[in-house]
N, C-alpha and C positions, 0 to 999 in steps of 0.2 A: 591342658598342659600342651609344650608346644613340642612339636615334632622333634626342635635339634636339641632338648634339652641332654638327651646321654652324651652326644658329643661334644656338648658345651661340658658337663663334667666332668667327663672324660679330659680334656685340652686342661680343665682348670684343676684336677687332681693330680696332673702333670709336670705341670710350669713351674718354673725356677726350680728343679733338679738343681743341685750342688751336692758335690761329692769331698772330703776333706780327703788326702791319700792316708794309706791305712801302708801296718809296716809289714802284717801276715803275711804268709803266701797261701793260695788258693787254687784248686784246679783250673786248667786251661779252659779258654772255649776254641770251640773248632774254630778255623778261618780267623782269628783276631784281627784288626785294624791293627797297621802301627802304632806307635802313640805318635803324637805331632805337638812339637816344643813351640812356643812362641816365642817372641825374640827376646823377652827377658827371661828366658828357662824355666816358664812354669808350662805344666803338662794339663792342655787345656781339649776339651773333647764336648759335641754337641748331640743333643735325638731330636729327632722333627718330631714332635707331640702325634701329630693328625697322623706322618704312618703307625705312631704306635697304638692311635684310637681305632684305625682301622685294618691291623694287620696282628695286633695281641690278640691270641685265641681268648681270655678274659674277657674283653672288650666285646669281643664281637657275638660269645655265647650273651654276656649278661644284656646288653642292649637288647639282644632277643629275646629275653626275660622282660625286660620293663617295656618294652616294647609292646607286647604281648598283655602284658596287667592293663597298660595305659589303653589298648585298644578294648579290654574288658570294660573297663570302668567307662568308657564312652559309651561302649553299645547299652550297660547298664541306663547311665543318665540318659540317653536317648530313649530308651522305651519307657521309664520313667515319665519323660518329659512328655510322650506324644500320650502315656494315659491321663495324665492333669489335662492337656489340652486337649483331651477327647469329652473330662468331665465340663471342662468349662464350655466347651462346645454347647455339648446338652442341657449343662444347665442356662447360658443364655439361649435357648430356644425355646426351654420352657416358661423362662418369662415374656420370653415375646405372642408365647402365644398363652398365657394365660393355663400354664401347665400344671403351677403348686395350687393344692387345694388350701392354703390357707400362708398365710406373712411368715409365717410364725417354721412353716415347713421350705420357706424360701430363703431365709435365713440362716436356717440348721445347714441347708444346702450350701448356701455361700462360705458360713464356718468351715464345711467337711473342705471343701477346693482350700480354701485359706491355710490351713492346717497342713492340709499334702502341695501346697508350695510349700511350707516352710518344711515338710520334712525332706522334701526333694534336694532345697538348699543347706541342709544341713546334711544330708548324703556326698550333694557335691563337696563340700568342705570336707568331710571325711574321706573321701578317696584324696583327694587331692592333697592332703596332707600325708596320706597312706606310699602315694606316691613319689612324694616328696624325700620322706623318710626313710622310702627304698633307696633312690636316687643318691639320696647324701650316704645311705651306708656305702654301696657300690662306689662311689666318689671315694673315702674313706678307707677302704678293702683295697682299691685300684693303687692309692699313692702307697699305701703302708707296702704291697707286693713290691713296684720300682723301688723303694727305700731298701726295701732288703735283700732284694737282687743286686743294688748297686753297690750295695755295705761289701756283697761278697766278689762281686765283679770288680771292684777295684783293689781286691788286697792284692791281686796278680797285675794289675795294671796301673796301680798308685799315683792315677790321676789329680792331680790340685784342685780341677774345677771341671764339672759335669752339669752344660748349663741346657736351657730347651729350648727349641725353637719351632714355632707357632707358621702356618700361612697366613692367619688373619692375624694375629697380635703379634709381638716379638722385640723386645731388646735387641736383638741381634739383627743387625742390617745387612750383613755379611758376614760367611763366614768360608772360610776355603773348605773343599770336602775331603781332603783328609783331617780334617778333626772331627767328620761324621762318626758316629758307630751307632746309628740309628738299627742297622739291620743286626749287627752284634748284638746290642739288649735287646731289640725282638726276638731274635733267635733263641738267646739264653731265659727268656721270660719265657718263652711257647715250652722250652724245654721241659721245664721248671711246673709249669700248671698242670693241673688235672682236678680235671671240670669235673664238679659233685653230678651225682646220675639224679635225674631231672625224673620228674614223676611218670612222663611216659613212656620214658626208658625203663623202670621200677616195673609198669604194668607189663610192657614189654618180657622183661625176663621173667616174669610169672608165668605167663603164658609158652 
């Protein structure tokens, strides 16, 4: 798995934010942005994806969750991998030097190594889809939180369009910063969370 992957879905459970205005009213947040009109009178407003990949307490707990899995399942397949290649070690040493007492015991040996590759690679295939399908829920969990944050942060702000903007990808080639409220939805999003107590926190308050 690669390294940037949480921030790749992180940026992609993001993108294309669009908000329809809503006609409710809703509690304030502290410090609001103006709204900022564009020149044919729609009330138009942008978030930089990446501060909210790296500045949402979500974001930056759960990364250190998969984070953390991902570095498991590594150390896993690695010590895995160096006991196959410790067997095949030995067992080509003992054909070279004339080790199995019979074809027949040198064979069963080559099966057993044949067998723990494939179980190896079919470990690897199970975390990595283990992983995957953390990933995508976390992906999944992350847009539905902004969707419902935003539902409720525009009934007081009844913006037309709430669009994203990316450092690396982006529709938007410009945009003026007051139509930012990148730090308003992080603001009202950190508000808003509260992070499940993680296992070592659980052992933690036992003791």
């Amino acid at each position: 798995m690669k390294k940037n992957i949480i921030s790749t879905l992180t940026i992609a459970a993001v993108a294309a934010l669009t908000v329809v205005s809503c006609n409710n009213s809703a509690p304030k947040m502290d410090d609001q942005p103006q709204a900022a009109q564009s020149a044919d009178g729609l009330k138009i407003a942008y978030v930089e994806v990446d501060s909210v990949a790296s500045q949402y307490k979500f974001c930056v707990d759960y990364t250190k969750i998969l984070e953390k899995k991902r570095n498991n399942a590594t150390s896993t397949l690695n010590q895995k991998g160096n006991q196959l290649q410790a067997a095949i070690n030995n067992f080509q040493q003992k054909m070279n030097n004339n080790g199995f007492k019979s074809r027949e015991e040198a064979e069963s040996a080559q099966m057993g190594i044949q067998r723990s590759q494939q179980s190896l690679q079919e470990l690897q295939q199970r975390l990595a889809a283990e992983l995957d399908k953390e990933a995508a829920e976390f992906s999944e969990a992350l847009r539905d939180s902004i969707d419902h944050f935003l539902a409720e942060y525009n009934k007081d702000k009844k913006y037309d369009m709430i669009l994203s903007k990316t450092d690396a990808t982006s529709n938007i080639l410009y945009a003026d910063k007051r139509f930012d409220i990148t730090a308003d939805v992080i603001a009202g999003l950190n508000k808003r969370y509260k992070p499940a107590a993680t296992n070592d926190k659980k052992e933690e308050e036992k003791k």
